[in-house]
C-alpha positions as a Markdown table, in Angstrom:
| # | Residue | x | y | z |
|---|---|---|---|---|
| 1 | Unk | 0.0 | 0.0 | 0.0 |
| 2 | Unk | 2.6 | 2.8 | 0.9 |
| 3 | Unk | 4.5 | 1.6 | -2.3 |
| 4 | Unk | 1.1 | 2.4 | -4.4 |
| 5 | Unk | 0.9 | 5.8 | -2.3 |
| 6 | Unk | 4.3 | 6.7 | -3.2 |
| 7 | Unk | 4.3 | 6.0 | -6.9 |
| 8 | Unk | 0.5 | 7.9 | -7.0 |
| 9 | Unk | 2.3 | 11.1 | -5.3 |
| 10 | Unk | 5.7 | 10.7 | -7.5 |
| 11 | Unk | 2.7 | 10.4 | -10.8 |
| 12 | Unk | 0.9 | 13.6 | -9.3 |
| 13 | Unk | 4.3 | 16.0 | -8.5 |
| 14 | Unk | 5.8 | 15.0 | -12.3 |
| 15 | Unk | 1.8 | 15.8 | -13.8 |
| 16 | Unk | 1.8 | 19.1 | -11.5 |
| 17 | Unk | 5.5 | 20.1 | -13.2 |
| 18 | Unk | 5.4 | 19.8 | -16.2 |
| 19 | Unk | 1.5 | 21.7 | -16.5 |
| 20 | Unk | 1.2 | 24.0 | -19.2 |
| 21 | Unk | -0.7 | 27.4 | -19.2 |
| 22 | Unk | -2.4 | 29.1 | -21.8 |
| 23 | Unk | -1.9 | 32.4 | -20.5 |
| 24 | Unk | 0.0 | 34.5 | -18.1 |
| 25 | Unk | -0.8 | 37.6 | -15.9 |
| 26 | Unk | 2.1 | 38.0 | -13.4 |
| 27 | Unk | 3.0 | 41.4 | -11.5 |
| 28 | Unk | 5.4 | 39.4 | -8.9 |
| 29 | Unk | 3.6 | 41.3 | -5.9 |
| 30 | Unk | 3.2 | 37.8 | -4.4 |
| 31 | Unk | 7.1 | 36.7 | -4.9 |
| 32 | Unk | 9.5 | 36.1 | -2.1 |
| 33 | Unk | 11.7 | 39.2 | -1.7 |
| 34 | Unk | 16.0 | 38.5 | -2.4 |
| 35 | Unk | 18.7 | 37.9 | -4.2 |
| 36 | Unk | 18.1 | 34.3 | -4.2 |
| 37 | Unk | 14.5 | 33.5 | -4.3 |
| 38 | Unk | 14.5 | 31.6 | -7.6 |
| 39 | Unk | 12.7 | 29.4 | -8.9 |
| 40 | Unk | 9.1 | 30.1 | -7.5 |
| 41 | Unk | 5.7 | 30.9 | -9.0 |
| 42 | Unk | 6.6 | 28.6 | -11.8 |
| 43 | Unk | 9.7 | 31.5 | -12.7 |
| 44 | Unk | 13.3 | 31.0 | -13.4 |
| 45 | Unk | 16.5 | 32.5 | -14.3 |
| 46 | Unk | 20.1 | 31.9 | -15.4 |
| 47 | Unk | 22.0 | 34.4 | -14.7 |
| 48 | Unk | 25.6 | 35.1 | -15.8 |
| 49 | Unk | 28.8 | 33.9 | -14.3 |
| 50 | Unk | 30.6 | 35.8 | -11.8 |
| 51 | Unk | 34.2 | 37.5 | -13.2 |
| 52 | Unk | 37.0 | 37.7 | -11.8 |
| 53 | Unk | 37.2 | 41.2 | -11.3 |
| 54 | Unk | 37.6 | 42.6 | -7.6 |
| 55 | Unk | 35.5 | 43.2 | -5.8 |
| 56 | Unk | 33.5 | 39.7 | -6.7 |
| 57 | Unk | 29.8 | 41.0 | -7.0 |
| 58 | Unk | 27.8 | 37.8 | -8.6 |
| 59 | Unk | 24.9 | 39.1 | -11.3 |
| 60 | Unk | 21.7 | 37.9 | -9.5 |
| 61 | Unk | 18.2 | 38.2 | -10.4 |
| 62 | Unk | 16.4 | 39.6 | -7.8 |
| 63 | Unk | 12.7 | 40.2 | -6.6 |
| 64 | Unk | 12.7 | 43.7 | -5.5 |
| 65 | Unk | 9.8 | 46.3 | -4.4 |
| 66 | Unk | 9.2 | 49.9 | -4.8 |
| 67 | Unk | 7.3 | 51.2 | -2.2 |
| 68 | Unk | 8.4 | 51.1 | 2.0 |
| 69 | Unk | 5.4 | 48.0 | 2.2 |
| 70 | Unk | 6.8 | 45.9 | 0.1 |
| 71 | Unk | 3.3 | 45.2 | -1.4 |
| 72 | Unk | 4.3 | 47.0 | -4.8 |
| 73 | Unk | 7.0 | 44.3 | -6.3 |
| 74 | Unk | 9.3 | 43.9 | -9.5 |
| 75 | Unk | 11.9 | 41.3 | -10.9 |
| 76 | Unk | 15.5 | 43.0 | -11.4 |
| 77 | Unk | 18.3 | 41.4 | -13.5 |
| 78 | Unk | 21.7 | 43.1 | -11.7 |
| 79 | Unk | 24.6 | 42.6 | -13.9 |
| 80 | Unk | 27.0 | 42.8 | -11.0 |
| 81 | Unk | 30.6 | 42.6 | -11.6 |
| 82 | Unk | 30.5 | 41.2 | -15.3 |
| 83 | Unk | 29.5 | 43.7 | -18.1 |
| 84 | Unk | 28.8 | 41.8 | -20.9 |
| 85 | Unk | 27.0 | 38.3 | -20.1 |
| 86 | Unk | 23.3 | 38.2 | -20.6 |
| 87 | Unk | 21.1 | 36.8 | -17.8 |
| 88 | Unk | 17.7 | 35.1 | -18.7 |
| 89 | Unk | 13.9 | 35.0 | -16.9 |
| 90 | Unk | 11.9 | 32.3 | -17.9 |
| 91 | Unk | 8.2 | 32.2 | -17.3 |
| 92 | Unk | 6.2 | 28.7 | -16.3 |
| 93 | Unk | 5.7 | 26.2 | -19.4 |
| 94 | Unk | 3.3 | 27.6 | -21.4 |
| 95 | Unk | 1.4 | 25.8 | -24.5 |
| 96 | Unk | 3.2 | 25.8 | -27.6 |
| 97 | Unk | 2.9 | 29.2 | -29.1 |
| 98 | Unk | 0.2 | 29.0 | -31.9 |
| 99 | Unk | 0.9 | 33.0 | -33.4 |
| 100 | Unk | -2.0 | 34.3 | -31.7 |
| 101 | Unk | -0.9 | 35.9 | -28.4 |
| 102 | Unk | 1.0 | 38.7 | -27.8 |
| 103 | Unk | 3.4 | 39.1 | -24.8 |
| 104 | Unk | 3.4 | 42.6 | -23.1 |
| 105 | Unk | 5.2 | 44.0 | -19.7 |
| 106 | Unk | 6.7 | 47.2 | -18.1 |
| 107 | Unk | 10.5 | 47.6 | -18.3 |
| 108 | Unk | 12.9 | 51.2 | -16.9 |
| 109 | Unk | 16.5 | 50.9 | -15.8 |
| 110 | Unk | 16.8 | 50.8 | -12.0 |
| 111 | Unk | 19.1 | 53.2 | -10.4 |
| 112 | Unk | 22.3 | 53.8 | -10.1 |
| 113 | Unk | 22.8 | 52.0 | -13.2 |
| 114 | Unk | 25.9 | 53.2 | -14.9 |
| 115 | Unk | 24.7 | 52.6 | -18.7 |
| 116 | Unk | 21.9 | 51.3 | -20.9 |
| 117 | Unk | 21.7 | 47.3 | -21.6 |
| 118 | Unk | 18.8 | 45.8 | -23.9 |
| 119 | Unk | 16.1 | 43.2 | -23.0 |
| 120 | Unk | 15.8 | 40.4 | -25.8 |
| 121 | Unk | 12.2 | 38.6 | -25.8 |
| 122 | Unk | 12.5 | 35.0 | -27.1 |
| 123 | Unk | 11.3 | 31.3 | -26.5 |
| 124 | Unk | 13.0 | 28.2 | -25.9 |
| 125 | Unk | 12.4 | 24.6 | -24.9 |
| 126 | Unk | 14.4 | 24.5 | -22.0 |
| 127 | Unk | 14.6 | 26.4 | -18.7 |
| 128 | Unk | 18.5 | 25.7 | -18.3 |
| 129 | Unk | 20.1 | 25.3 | -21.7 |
| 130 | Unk | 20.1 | 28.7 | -23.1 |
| 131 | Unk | 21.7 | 27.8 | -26.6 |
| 132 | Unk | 17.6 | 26.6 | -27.0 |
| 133 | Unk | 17.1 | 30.4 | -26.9 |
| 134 | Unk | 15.1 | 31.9 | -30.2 |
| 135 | Unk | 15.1 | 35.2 | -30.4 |
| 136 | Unk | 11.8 | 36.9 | -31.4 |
| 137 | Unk | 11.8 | 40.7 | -32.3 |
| 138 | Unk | 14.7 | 42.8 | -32.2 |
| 139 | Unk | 16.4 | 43.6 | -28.9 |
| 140 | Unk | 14.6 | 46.3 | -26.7 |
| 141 | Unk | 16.8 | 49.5 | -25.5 |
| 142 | Unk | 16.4 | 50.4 | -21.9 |
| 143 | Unk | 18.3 | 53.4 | -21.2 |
| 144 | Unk | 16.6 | 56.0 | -19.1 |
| 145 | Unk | 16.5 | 55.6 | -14.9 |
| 146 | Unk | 12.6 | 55.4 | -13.7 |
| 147 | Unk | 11.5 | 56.2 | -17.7 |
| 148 | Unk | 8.8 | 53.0 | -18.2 |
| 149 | Unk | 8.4 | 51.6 | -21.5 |
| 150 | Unk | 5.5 | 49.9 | -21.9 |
| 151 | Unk | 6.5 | 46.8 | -24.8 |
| 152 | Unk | 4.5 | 44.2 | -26.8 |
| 153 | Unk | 5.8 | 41.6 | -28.7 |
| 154 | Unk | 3.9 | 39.6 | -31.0 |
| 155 | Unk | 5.0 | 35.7 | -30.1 |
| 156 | Unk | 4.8 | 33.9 | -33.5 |
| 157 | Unk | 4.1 | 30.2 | -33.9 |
| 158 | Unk | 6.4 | 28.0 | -32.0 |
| 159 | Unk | 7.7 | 24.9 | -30.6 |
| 160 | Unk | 9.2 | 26.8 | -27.3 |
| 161 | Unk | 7.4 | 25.7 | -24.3 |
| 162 | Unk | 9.0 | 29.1 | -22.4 |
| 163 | Unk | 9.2 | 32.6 | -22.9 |
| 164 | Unk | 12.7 | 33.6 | -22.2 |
| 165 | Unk | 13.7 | 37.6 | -21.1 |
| 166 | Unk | 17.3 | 37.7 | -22.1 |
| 167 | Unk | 19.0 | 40.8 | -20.3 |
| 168 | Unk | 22.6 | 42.1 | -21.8 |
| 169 | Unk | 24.3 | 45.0 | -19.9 |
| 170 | Unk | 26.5 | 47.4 | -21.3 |
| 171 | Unk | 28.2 | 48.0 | -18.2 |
| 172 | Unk | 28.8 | 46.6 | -14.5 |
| 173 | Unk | 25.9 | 46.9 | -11.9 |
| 174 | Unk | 23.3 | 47.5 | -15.0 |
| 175 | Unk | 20.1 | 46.7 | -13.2 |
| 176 | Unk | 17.3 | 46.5 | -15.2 |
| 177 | Unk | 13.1 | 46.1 | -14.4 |
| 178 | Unk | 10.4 | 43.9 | -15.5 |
| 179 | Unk | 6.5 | 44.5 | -14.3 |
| 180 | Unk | 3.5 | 43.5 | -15.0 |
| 181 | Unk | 3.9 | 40.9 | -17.9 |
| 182 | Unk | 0.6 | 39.5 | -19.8 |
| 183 | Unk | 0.8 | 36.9 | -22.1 |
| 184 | Unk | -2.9 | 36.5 | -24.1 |
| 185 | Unk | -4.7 | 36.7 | -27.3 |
| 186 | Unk | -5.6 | 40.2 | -26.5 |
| 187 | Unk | -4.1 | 43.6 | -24.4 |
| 188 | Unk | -6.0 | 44.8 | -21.6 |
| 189 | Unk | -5.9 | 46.8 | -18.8 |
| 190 | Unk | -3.2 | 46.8 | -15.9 |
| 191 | Unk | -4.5 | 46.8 | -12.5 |
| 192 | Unk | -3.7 | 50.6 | -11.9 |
| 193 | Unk | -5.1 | 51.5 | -15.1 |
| 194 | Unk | -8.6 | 49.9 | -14.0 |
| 195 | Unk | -8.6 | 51.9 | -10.8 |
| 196 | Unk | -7.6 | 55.0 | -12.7 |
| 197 | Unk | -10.3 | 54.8 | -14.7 |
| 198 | Unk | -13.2 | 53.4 | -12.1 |
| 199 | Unk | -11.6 | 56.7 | -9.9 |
| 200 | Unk | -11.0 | 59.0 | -12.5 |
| 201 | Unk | -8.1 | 59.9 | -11.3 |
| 202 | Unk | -5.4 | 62.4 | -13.5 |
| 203 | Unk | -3.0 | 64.6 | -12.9 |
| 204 | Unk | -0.3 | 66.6 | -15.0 |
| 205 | Unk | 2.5 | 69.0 | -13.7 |
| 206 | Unk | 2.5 | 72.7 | -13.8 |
| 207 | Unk | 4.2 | 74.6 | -16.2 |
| 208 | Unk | 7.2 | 75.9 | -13.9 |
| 209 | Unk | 7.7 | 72.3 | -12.4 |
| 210 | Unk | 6.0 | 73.0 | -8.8 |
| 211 | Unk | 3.5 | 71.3 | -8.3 |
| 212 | Unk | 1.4 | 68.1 | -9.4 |
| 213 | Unk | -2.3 | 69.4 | -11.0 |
| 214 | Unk | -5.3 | 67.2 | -9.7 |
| 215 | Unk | -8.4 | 66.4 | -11.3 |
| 216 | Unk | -10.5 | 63.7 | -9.0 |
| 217 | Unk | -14.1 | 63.4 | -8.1 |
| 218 | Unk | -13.3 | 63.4 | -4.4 |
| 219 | Unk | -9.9 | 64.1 | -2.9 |
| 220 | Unk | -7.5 | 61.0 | -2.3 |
| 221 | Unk | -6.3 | 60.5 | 1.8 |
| 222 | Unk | -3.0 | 60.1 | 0.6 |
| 223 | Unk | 0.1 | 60.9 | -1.9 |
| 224 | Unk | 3.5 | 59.3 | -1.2 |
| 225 | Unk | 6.4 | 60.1 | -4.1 |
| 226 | Unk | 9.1 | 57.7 | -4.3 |
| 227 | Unk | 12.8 | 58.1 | -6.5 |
| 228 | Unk | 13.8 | 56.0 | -9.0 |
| 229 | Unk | 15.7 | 54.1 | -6.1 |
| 230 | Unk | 12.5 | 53.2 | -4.2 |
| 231 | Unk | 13.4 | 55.9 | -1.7 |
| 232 | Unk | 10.2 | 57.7 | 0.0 |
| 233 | Unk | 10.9 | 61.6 | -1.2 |
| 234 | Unk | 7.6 | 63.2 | -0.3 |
| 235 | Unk | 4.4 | 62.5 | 0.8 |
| 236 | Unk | 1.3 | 64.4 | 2.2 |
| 237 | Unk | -2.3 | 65.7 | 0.7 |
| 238 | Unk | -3.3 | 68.0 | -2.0 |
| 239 | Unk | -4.0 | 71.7 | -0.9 |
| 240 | Unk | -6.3 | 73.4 | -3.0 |
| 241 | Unk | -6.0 | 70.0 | -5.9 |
| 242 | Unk | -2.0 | 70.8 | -6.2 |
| 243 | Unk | 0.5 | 68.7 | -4.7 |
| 244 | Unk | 3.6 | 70.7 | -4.4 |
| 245 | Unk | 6.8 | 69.0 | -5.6 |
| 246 | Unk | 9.0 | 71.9 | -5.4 |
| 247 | Unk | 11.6 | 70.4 | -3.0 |
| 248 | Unk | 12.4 | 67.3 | -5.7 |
| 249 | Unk | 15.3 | 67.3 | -8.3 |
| 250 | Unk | 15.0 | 67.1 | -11.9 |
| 251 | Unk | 14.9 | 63.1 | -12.4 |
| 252 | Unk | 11.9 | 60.7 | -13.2 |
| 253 | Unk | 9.4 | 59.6 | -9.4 |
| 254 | Unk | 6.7 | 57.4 | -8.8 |
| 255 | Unk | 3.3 | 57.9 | -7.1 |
| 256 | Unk | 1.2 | 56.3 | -5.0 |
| 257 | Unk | -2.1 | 57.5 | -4.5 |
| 258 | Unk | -4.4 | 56.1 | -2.2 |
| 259 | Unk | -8.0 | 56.9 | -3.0 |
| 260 | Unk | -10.9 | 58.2 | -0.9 |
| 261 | Unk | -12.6 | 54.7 | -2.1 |
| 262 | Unk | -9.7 | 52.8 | -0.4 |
| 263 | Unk | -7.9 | 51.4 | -3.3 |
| 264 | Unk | -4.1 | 52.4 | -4.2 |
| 265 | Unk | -3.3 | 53.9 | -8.0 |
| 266 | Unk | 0.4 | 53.6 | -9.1 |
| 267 | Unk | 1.7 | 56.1 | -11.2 |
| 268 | Unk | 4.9 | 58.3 | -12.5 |
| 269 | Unk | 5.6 | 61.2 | -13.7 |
| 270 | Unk | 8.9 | 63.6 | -14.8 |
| 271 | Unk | 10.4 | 66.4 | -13.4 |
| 272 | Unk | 12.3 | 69.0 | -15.3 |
């Protein structure tokens, strides 16, 4: 009997690992936080070798998050100490691509990142050996700190059973950002862009750079800016449907609104 009870769970964990989905909608808010985290949620990387260049900072892949909560996360691919090897995410098995989905996500280039690198979508049939890598679409430039770029590749007919991100730096400690990633037959709205809509919530900055406009039905409780960095810069509520941003530098911030209704709207804007 236990022999039977073995086999039946050794049947079920092999069925569960190698399930395919038709679809993915991942924004990594319920990933472990580290450096070292991977694989979970059906995720994994290979990331570059370590150099031999002093000091030894290994390229990692890491789940990181934006706001002091943690609830707001991200995956980062930190080239460390080697400029010039790519590192690879790979999303759960999906179904062999049939040419009729389209993969789209939210990339910027974390700071202090000392140059641009490129982000490479592409499938493959393996989620170790990388020479299995196809690339689809050209490579994608990231090369402004807190700048997103919102990208959509088409994912053409395939025998890849897993969409790869390829990450190549230009430089060491190139950290770059991946959010939000949908994989379907059709594009639809994130989950911020569904509150800002059910809120009607926008804003837009003055013309001398002071102060963040406001145009709600009823005033949100709170407004926290955050740097590039995921460093807490500002925060308070809107006097008069302005909040002032006069104290920040020139540079790119994020903002998180919560809402009279409750709910929390992520958003960014530039300063110049």
């Amino acid at each position: 009997m236990k022999l039977k009870l073995l086999l039946a769970t050794l049947m079920f964990t092999a069925f569960t690992a190698n399930a395919q989905v038709a679809t993915l909608n991942e924004n990594f808010n319920n990933f472990t936080l580290g450096n070292t985290t991977f694989p979970q949620g059906g995720w994994s990387s290979v990331v570059a070798p370590i150099t031999g260049t002093f000091p030894p900072v290994p390229p990692r892949m890491i789940v990181a998050a934006l706001d002091t909560d943690n609830s707001q996360r991200f995956i980062q691919s930190y080239a460390g100490n080697n400029a010039t090897a790519p590192s690879y995410l790979i999303s759960p098995q999906i179904e062999a691509p049939a040419g009729n989905k389209t993969l789209t996500f939210k990339t910027t280039l974390v700071s202090p990142s000392p140059g641009p690198g490129t982000i490479q979508i592409g499938v493959s049939t393996s989620t170790t050996d990388m020479s299995t890598f196809v690339p689809v679409g050209n490579p994608i430039t990231v090369s402004t700190i807190g700048v997103v770029q919102n990208i959509s590749v088409n994912i053409p007919a395939s025998t890849g059973s897993y969409l790869v991100f390829k990450f190549t730096p230009t430089a060491t400690h190139v950290a770059i950002q991946v959010d939000d990633v949908v994989y379907n037959t059709s594009t639809s709205l994130g989950v911020n862009d569904t509150s800002k809509t059910k809120e009607n919530l926008k804003f837009a900055i003055n013309a001398d750079n002071t102060a963040l406009e406001f145009i709600t039905r009823t005033e949100p409780k709170n407004i926290e800016v955050y740097s590039a960095s995921g460093q807490k810069v500002a925060e308070g509520k809107l006097k008069g449907q302005k909040f002032d941003i006069s104290g920040l530098h020139t540079g790119a911030y994020y903002l998180l609104v919560e809402t009279a209704e409750g709910s929390t709207v992520k958003s960014k804007f530039i300063k110049k």
